[in-house]
DRENPA-3360 file (N, C-alpha, C; in nm, 2 decimals, always signed):
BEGIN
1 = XXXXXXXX = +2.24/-21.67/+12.04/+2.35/-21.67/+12.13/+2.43/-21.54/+12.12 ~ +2.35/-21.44/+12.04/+2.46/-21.33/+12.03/+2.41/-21.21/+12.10 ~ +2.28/-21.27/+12.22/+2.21/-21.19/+12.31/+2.34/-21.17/+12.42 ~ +2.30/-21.05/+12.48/+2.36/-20.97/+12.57/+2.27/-21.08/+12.69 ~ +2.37/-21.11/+12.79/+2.32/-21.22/+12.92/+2.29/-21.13/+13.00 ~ +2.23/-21.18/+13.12/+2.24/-21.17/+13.22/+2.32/-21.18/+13.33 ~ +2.36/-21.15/+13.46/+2.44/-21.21/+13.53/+2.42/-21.20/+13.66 ~ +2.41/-21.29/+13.71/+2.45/-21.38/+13.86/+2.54/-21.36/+13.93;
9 = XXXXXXXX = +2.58/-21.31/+14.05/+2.72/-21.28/+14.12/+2.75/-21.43/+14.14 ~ +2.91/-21.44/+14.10/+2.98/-21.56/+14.12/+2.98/-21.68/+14.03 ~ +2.92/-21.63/+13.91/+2.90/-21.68/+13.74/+2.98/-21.67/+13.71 ~ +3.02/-21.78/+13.66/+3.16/-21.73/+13.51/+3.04/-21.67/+13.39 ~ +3.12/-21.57/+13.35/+3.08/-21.47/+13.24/+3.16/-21.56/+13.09 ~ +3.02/-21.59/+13.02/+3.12/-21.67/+12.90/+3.08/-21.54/+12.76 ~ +3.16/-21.59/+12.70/+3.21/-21.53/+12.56/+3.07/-21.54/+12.44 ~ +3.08/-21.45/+12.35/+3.02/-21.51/+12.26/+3.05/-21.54/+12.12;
17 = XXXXXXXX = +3.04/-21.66/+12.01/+3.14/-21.71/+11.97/+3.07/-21.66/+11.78 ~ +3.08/-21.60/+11.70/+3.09/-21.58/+11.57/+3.13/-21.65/+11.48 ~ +3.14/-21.81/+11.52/+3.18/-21.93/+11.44/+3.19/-21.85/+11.29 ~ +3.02/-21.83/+11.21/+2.98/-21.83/+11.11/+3.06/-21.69/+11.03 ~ +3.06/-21.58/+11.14/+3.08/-21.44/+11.09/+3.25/-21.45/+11.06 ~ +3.32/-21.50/+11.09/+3.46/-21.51/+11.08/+3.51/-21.56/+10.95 ~ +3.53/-21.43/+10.88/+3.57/-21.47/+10.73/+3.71/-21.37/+10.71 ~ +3.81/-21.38/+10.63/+3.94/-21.29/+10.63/+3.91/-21.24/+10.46;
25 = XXXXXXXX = +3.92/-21.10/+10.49/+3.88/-21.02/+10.35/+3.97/-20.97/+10.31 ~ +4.10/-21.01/+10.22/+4.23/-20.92/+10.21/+4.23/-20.82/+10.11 ~ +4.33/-20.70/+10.11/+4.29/-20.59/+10.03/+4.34/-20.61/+9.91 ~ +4.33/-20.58/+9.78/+4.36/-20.58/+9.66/+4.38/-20.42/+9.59 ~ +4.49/-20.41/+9.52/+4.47/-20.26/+9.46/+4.37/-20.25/+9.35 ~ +4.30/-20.15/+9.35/+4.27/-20.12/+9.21/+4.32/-19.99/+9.13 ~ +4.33/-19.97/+9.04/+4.44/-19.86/+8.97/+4.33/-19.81/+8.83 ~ +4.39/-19.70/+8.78/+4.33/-19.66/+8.68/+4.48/-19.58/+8.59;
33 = XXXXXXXX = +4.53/-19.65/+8.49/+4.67/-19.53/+8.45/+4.59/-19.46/+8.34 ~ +4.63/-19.37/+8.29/+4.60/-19.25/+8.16/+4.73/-19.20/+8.12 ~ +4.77/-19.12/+8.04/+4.86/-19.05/+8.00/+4.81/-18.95/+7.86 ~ +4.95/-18.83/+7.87/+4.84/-18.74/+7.73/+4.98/-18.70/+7.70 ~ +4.99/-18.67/+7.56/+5.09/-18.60/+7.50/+5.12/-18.50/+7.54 ~ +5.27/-18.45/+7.59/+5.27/-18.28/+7.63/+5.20/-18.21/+7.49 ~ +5.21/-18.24/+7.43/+5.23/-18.10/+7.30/+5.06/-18.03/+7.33 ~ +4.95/-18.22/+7.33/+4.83/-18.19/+7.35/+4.81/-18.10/+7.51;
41 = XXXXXXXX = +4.87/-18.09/+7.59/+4.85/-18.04/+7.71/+4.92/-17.93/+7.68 ~ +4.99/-17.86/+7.60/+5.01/-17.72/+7.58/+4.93/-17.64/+7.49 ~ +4.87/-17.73/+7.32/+4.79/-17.69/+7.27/+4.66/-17.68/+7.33 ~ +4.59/-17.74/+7.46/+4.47/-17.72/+7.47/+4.45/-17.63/+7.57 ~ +4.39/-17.49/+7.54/+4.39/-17.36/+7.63/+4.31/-17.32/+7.64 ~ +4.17/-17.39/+7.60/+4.00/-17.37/+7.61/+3.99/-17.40/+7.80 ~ +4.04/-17.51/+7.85/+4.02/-17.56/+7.93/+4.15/-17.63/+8.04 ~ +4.17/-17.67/+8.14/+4.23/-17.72/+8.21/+4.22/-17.88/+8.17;
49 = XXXXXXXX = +4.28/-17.95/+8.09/+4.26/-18.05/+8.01/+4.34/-18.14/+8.15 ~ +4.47/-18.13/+8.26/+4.50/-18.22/+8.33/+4.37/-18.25/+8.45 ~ +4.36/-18.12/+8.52/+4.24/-18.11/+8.61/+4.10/-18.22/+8.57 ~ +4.09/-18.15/+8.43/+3.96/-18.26/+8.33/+4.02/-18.43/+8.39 ~ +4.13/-18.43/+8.38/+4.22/-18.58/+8.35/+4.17/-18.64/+8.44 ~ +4.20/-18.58/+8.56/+4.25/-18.64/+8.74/+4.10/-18.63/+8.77 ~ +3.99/-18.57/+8.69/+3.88/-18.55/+8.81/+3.79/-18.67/+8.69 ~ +3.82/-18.72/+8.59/+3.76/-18.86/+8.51/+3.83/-18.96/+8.59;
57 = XXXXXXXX = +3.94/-18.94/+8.60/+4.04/-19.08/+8.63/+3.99/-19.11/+8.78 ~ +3.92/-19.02/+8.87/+3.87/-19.02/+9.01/+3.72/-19.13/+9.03 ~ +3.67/-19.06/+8.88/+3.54/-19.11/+8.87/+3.49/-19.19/+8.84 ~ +3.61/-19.29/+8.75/+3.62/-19.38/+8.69/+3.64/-19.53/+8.78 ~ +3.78/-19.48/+8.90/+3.77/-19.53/+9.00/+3.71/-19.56/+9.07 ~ +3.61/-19.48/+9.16/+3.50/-19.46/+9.23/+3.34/-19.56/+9.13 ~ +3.35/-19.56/+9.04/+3.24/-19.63/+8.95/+3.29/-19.77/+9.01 ~ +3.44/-19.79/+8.90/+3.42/-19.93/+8.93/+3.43/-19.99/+9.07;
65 = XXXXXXXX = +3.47/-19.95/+9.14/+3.49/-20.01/+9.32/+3.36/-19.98/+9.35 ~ +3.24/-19.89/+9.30/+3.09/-19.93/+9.35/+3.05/-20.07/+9.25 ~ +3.09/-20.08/+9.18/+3.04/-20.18/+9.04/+3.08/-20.30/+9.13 ~ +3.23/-20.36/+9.16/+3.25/-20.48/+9.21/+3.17/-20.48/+9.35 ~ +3.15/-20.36/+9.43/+3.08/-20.40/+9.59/+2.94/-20.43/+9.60 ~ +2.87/-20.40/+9.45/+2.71/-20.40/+9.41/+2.72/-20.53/+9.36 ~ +2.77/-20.62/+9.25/+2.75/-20.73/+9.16/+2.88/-20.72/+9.12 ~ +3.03/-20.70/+9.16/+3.11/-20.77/+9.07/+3.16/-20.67/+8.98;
73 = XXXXXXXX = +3.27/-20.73/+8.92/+3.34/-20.66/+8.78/+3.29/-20.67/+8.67 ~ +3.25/-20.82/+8.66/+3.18/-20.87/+8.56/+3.31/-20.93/+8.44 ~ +3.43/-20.89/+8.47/+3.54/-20.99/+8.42/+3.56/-21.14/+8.46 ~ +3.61/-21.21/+8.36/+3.61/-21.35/+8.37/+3.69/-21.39/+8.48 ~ +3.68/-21.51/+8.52/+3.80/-21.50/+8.62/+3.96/-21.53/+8.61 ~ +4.00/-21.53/+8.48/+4.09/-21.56/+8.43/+4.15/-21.42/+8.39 ~ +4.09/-21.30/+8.43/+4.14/-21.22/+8.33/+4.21/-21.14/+8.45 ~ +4.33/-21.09/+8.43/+4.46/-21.02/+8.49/+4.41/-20.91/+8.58;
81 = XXXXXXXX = +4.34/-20.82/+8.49/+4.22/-20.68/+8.56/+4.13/-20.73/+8.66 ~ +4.08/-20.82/+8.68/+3.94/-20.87/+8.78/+3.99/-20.80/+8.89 ~ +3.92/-20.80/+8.97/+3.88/-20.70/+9.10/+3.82/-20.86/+9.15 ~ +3.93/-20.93/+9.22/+3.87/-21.02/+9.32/+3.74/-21.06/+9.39 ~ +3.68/-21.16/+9.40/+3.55/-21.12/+9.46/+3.58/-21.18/+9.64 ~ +3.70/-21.22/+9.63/+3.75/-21.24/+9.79/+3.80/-21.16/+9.79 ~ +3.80/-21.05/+9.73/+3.88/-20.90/+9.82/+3.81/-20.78/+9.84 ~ +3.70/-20.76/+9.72/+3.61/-20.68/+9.78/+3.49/-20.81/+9.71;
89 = XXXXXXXX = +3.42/-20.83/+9.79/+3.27/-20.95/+9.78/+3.17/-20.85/+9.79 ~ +3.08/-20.93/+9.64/+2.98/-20.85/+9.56/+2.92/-20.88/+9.67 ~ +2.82/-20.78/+9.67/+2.66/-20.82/+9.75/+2.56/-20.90/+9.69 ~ +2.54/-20.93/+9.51/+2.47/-21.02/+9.46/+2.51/-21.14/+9.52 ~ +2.61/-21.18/+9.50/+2.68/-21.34/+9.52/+2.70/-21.36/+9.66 ~ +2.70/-21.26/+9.78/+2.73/-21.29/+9.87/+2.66/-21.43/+9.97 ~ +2.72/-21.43/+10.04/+2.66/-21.59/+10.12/+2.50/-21.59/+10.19 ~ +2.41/-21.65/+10.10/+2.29/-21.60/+10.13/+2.24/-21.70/+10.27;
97 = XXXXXXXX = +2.34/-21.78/+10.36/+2.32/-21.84/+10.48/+2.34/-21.77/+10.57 ~ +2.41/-21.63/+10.54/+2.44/-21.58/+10.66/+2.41/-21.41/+10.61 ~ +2.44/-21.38/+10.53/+2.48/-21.23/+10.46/+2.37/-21.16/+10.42 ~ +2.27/-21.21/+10.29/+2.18/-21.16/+10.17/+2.08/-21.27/+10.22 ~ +1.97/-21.18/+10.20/+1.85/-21.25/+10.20/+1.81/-21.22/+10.04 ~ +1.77/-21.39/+9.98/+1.76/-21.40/+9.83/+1.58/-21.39/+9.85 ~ +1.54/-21.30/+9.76/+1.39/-21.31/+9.75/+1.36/-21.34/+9.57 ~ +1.30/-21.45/+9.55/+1.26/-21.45/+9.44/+1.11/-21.42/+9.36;
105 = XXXXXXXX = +1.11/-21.33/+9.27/+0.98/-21.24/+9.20/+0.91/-21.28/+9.13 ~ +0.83/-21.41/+9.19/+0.73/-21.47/+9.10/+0.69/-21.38/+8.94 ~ +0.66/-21.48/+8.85/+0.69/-21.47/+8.68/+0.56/-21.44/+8.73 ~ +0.48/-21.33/+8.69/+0.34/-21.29/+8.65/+0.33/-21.22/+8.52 ~ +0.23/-21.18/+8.50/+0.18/-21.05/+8.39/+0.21/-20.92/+8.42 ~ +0.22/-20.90/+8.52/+0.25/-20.77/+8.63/+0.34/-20.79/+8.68 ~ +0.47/-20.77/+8.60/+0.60/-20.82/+8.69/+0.64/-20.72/+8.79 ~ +0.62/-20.56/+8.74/+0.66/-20.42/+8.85/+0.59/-20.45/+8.92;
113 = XXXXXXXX = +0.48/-20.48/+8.95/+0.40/-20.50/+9.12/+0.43/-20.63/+9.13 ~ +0.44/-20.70/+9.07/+0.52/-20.84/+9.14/+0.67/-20.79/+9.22 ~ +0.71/-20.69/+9.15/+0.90/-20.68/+9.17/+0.84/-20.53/+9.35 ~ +0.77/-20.49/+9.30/+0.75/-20.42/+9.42/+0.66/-20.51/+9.55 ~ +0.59/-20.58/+9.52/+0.53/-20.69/+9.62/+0.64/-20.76/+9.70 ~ +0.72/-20.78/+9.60/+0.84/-20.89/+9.65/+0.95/-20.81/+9.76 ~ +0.95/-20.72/+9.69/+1.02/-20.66/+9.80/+1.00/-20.58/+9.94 ~ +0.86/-20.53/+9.94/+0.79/-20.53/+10.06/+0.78/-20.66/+10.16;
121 = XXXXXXXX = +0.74/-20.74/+10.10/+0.73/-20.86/+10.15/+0.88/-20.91/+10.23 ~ +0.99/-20.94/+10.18/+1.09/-20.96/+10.24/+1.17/-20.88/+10.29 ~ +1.13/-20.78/+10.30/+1.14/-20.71/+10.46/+1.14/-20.72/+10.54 ~ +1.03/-20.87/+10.56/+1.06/-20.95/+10.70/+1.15/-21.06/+10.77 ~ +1.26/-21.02/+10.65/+1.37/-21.10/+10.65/+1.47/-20.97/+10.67 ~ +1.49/-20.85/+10.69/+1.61/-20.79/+10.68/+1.68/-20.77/+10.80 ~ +1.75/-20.78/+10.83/+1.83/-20.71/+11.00/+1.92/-20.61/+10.96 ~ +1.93/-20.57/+10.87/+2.06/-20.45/+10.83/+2.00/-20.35/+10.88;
129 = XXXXXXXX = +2.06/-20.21/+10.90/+2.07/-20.09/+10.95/+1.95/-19.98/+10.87 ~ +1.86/-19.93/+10.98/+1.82/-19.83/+10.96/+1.75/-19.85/+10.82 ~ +1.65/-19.70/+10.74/+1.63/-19.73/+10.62/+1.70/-19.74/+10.49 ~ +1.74/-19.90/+10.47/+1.79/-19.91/+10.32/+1.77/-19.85/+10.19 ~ +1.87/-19.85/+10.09/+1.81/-19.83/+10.01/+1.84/-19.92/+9.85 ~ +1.74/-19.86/+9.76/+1.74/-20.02/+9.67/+1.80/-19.98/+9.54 ~ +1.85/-20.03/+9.52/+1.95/-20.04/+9.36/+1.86/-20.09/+9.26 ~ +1.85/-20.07/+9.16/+1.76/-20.15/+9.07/+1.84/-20.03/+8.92;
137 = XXXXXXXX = +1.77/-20.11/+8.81/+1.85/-20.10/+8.63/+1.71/-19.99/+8.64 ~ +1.74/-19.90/+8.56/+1.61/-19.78/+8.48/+1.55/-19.86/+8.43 ~ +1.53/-19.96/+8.36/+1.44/-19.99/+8.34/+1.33/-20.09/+8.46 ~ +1.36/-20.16/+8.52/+1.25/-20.16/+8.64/+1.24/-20.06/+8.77 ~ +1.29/-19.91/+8.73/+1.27/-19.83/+8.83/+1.14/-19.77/+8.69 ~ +1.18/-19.71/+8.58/+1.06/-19.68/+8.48/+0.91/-19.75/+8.49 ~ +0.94/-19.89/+8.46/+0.81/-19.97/+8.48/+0.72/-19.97/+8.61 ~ +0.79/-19.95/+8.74/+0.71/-19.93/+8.84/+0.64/-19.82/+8.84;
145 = XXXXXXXX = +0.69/-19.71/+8.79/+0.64/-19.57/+8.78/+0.53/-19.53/+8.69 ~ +0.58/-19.67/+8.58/+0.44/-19.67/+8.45/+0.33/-19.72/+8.48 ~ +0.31/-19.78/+8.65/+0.21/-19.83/+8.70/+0.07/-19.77/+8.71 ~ -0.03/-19.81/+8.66/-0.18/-19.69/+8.66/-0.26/-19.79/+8.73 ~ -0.40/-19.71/+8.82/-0.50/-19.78/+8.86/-0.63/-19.80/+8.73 ~ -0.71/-19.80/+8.79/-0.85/-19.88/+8.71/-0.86/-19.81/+8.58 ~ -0.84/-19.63/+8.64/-0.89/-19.53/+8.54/-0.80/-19.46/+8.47 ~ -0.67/-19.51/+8.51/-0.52/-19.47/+8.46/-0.49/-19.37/+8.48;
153 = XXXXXXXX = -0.45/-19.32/+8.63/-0.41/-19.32/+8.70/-0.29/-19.30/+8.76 ~ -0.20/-19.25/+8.77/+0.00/-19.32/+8.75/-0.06/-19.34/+8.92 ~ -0.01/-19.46/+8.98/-0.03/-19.50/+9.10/+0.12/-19.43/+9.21 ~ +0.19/-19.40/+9.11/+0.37/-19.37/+9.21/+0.39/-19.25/+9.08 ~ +0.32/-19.11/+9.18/+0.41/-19.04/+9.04/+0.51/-18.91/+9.07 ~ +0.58/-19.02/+9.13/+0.75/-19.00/+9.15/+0.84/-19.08/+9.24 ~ +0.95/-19.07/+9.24/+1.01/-19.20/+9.26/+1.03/-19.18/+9.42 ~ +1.01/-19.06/+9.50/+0.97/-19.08/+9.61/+0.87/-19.16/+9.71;
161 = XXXXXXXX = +0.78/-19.10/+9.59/+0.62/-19.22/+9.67/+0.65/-19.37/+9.60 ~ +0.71/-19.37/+9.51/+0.73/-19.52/+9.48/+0.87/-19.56/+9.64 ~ +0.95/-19.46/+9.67/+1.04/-19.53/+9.76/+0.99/-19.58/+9.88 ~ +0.87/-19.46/+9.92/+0.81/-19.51/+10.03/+0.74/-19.66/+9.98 ~ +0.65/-19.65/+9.91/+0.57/-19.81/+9.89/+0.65/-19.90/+9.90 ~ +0.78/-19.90/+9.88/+0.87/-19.99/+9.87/+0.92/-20.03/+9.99 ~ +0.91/-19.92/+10.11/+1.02/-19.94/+10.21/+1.13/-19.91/+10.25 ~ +1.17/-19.78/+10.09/+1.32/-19.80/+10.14/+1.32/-19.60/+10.11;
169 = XXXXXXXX = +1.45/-19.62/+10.16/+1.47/-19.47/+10.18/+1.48/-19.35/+10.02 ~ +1.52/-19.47/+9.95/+1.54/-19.35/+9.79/+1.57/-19.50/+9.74 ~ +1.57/-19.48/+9.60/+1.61/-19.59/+9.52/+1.70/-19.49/+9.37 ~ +1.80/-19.57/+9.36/+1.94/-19.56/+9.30/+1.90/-19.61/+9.16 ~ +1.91/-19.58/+9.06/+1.92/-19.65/+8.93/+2.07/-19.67/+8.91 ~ +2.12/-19.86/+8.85/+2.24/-19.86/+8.81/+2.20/-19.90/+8.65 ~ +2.28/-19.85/+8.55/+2.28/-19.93/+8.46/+2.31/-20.07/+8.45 ~ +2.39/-20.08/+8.50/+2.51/-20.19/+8.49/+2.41/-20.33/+8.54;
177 = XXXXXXXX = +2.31/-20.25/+8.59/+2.25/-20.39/+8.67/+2.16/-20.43/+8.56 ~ +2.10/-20.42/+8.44/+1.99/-20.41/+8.33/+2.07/-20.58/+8.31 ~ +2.02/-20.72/+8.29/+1.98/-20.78/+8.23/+2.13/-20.90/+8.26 ~ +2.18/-20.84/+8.41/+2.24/-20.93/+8.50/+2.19/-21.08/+8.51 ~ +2.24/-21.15/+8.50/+2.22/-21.30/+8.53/+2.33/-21.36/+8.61 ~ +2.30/-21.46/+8.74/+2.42/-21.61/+8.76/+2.33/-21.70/+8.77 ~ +2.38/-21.82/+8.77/+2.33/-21.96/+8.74/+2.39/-22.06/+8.87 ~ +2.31/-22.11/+8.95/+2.31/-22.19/+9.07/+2.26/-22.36/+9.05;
185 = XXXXXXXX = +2.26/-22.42/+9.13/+2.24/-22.56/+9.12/+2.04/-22.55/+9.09 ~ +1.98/-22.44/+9.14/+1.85/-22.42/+9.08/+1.79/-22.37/+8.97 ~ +1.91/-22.30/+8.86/+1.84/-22.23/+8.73/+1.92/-22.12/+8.74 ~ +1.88/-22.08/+8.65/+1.91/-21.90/+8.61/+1.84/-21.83/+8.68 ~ +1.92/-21.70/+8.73/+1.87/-21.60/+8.83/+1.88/-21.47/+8.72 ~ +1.82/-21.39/+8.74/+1.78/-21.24/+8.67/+1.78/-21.15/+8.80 ~ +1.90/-21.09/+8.82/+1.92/-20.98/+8.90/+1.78/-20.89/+8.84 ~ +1.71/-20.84/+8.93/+1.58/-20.72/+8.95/+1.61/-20.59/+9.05;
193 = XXXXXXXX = +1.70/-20.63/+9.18/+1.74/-20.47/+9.26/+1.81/-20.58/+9.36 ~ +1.89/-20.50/+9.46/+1.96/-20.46/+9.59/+1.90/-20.39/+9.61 ~ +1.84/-20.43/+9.77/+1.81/-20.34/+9.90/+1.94/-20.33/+9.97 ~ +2.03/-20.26/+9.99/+2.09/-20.27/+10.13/+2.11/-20.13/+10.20 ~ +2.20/-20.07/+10.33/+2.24/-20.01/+10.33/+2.37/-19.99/+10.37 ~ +2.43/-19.94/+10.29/+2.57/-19.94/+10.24/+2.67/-19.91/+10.38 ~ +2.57/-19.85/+10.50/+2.65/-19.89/+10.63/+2.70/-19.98/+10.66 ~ +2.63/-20.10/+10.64/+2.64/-20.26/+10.67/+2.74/-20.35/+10.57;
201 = XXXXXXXX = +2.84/-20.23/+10.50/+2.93/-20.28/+10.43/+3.06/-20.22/+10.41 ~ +3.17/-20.29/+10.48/+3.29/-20.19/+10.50/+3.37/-20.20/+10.43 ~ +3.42/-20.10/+10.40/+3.55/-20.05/+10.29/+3.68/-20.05/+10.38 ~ +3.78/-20.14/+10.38/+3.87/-20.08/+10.44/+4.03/-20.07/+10.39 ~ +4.11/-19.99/+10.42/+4.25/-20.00/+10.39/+4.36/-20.00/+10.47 ~ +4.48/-20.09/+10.45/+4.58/-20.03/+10.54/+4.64/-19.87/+10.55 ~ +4.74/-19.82/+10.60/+4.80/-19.73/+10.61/+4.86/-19.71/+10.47 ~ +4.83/-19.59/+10.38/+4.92/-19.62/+10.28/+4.81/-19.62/+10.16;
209 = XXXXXXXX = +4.68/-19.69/+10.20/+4.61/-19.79/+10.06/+4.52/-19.65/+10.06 ~ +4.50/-19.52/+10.09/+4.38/-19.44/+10.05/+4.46/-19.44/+9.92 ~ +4.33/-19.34/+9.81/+4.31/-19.29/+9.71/+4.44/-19.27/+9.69 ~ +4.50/-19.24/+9.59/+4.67/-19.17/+9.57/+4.66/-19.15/+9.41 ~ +4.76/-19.02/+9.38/+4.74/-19.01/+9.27/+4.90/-18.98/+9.22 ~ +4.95/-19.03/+9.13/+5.09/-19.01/+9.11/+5.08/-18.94/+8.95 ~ +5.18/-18.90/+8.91/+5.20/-18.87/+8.77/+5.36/-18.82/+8.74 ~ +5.43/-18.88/+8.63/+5.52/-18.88/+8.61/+5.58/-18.85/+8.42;
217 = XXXXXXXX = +5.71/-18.81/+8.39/+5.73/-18.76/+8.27/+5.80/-18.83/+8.20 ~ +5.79/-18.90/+8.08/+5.82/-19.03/+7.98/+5.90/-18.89/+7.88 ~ +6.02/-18.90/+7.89/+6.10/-18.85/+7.80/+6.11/-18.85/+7.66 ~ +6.13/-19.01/+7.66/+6.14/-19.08/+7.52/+6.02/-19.08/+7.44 ~ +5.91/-19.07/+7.52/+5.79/-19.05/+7.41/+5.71/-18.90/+7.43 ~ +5.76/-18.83/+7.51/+5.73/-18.69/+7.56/+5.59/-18.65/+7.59 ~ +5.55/-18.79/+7.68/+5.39/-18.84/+7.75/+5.41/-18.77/+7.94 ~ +5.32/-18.70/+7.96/+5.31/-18.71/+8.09/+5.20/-18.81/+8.10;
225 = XXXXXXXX = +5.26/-18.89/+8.22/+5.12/-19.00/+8.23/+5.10/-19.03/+8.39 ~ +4.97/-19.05/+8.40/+4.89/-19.05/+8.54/+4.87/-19.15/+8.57 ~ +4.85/-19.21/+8.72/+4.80/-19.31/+8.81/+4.72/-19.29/+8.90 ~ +4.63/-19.29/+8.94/+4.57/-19.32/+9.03/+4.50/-19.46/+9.08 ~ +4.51/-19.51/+9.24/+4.52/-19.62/+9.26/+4.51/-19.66/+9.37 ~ +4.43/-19.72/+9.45/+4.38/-19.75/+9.57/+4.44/-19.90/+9.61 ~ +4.40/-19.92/+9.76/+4.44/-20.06/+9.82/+4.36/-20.10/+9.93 ~ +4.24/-20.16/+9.85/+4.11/-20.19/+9.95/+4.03/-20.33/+9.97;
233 = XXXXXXXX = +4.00/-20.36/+10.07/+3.90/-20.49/+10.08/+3.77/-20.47/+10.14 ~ +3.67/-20.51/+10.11/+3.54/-20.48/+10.14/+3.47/-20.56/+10.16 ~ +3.38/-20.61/+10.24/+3.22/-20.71/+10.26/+3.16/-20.65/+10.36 ~ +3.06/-20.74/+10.34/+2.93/-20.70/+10.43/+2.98/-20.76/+10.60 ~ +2.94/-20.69/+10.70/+2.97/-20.73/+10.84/+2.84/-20.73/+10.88 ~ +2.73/-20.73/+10.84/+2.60/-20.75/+10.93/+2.54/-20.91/+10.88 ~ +2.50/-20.97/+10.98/+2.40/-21.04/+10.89/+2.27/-21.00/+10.83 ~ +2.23/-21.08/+10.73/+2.10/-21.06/+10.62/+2.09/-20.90/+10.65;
241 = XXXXXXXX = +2.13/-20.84/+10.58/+2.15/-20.71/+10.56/+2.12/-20.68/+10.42 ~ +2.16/-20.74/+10.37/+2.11/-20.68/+10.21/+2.01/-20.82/+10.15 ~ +1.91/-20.73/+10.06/+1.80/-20.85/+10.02/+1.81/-20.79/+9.86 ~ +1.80/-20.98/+9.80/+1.86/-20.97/+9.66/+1.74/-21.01/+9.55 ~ +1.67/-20.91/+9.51/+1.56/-20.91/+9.43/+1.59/-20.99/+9.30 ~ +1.56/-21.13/+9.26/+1.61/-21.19/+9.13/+1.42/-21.27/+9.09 ~ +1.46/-21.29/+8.96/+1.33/-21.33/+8.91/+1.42/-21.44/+8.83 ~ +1.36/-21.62/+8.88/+1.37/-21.76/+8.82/+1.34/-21.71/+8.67;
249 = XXXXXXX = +1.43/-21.78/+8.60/+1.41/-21.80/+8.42/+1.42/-21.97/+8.42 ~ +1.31/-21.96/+8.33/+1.27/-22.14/+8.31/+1.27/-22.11/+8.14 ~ +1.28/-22.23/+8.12/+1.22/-22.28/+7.89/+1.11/-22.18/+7.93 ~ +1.03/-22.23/+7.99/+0.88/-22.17/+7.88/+0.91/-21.98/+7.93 ~ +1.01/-21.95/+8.02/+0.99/-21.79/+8.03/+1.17/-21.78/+8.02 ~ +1.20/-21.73/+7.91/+1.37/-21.68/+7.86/+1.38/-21.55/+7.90 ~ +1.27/-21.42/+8.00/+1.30/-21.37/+8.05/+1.34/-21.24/+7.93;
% end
């Protein structure tokens, strides 16, 4: 129904309706504070020690707001710091009826060509934009690379020709993703990669909510101290646009 019609002179022209796509994504801030002793910011003359300050405290930012838009904070949900997952929504956990196509990586002996099979294969589920690209931990970007033929051979030797075999345009190593798990009404899941492309996922803010960096002078304890601090909400607007590579853990495989 979300075909562009036809039309007939003297047709009512009807609407088309996004029942499913209508979700409200509100913004949340995220912040990063620091502070340094003046005395240390006069004694240190090797280097531009605030510059150092503001361009970590940037980076730090920027990490974790890719961390929650890839899988989350990874904080409990009880805890004061979380990074909402209704204000910016992971792409692991996202709604796989409408959003993420879940592909799961049959347990073999050959799990890197299982993990690369799998993901060629459900390719024929993607509708997101243009060529994606795939997120995966160093260690299953390593193992596919350690892949040899009959006569040993490196079958991918570089992560280019491994990107092409795969489908996707480059592939990203995260740490953070190494040995990921959630648990559903069917078992334990073992995050293995994200395909998406990060087009098909918007970041947005009101007037006011970019980047900002404030810094101010504590008297009493003779601290200059920093802020930097954003005000953003984010999800995916395409359907099945990102496809979520996980490998089932059962008793007899703890994975």
């Amino acid at each position: 129904e979300a075909r562009a019609r036809g039309y007939i002179k003297g047709n009512q022209k009807l609407e088309e309706v996004f029942g499913l796509l209508t979700r409200e994504t509100g913004p949340q801030t995220i912040y990063k504070k620091q502070s340094l002793d003046r005395d240390d910011i006069i004694d240190i003359t090797d280097f531009d020690v605030v510059s150092w300050l503001r361009q970590e405290m940037r980076g730090k930012l920027d990490e974790e707001i890719a961390r929650a838009i890839l899988v989350g904070d990874g904080r409990a949900n009880t805890s004061a710091d979380k990074i909402k997952e209704g204000n910016v929504r992971p792409i692991w956990t996202d709604d796989p009826d409408l959003f993420v196509v879940r592909a799961n990586v049959p347990t073999t002996d050959n799990m890197p060509k299982s993990f690369i099979r799998t993901a060629v294969m459900s390719r024929v589920d993607y509708r997101g934009s243009g060529n994606p690209t795939l997120f995966c931990s160093e260690r299953w970007l390593t193992e596919c690379l350690l892949l040899e033929d009959s006569i040993g051979r490196p079958l991918y030797d570089s992560e280019a020709k491994l990107a092409t075999a795969m489908r996707v345009s480059k592939i990203v190593s995260v740490p953070i993703m190494d040995n990921l798990t959630r648990t559903d009404e069917t078992g334990t899941h073992k995050l293995m990669g994200i395909i998406v492309n990060l087009k098909d996922y918007n970041v947005g803010c009101d007037k006011g909510g970019q980047v900002s960096m404030f810094d101010d002078f504590d008297i009493d304890y003779n601290k200059q101290k920093y802020l930097i601090e954003t005000r953003i909400s984010g999800a995916l607007v395409v359907p099945f646009s990102a496809i979520i590579l996980e490998q089932l853990l059962t008793n007899e495989n703890p994975g």
